[in-house]
C-alpha positions in Angstrom: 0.0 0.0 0.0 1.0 3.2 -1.1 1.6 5.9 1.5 1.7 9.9 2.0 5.2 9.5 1.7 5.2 7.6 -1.5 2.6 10.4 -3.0 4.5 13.7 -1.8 8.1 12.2 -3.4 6.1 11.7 -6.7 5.2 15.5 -6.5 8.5 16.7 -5.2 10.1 14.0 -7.9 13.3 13.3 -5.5 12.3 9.8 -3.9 11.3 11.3 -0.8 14.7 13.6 -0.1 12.6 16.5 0.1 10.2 15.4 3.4 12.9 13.8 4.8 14.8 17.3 4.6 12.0 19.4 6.0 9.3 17.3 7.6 5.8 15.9 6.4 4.4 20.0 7.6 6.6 21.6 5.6 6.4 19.2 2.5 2.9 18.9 2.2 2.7 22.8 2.0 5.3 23.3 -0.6 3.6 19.7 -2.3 0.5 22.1 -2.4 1.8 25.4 -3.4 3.4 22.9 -6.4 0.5 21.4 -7.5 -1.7 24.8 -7.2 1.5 26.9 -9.5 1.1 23.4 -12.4 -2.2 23.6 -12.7 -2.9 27.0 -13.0 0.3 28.5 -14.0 -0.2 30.9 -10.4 1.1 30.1 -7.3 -1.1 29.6 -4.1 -0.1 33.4 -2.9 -1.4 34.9 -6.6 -4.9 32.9 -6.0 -4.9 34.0 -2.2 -4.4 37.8 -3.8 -6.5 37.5 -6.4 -9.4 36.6 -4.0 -8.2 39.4 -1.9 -8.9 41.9 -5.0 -12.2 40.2 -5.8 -13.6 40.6 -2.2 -12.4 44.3 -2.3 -14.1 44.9 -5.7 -16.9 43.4 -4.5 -17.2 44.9 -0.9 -17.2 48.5 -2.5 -20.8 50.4 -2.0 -23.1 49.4 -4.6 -21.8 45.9 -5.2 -22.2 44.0 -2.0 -25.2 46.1 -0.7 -27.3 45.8 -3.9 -29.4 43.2 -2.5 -29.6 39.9 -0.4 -27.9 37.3 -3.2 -25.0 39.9 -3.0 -24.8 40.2 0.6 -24.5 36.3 0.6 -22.1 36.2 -2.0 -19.8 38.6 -0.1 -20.4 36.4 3.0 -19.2 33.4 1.2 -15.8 35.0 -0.2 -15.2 36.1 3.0 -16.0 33.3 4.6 -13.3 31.4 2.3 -10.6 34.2 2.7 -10.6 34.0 6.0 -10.5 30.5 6.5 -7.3 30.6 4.3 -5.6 33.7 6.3 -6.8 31.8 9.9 -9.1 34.7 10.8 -12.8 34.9 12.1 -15.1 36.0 9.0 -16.2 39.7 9.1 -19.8 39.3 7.7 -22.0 41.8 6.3 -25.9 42.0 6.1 -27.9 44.6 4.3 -29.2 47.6 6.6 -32.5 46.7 8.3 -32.1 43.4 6.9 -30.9 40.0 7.8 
């Protein structure tokens, strides 16, 4: 049976020299940010920023206010940035509404 090991030397192609260098914490990270930069060409910090910039756009006046589908919408990329920062979500709600 195949193992973590066995699946993070295939993505790191070096037989495994690379987690036994800097850990199974460390390797999985880099393992992801890898796999994340291959398949779309952007690293893992580009997406992060790129989310960043859609939230702001998003979060101006007029955009998130403009009724309840884009208050939830918001909510959700919010919700999702902050899980990948490690923060509490700030949520919005419309004025007077829920």
């Amino acid at each position: 049976m195949r193992t973590l090991g066995d699946l993070l030397a295939i993505i790191h192609g070096d037989g495994g020299h690379h987690t036994a260098d800097v850990g199974y914490p460390q390797s999985i990270d880099d393992a992801a940010e890898r796999v994340c930069r291959e398949r779309s060409g952007r690293s893992a910090a580009d997406n992060l920023g790129g989310l960043r910039g859609m939230l702001v756009l998003h979060g101006k006046n007029g955009n998130w206010n403009s009724d309840q589908y884009a208050v939830g919408l918001f909510n959700g990329m919010e919700a999702a940035l902050a899980l990948l920062e490690g923060r509490d979500p700030v949520f919005r709600k419309l004025p007077g509404g829920s």
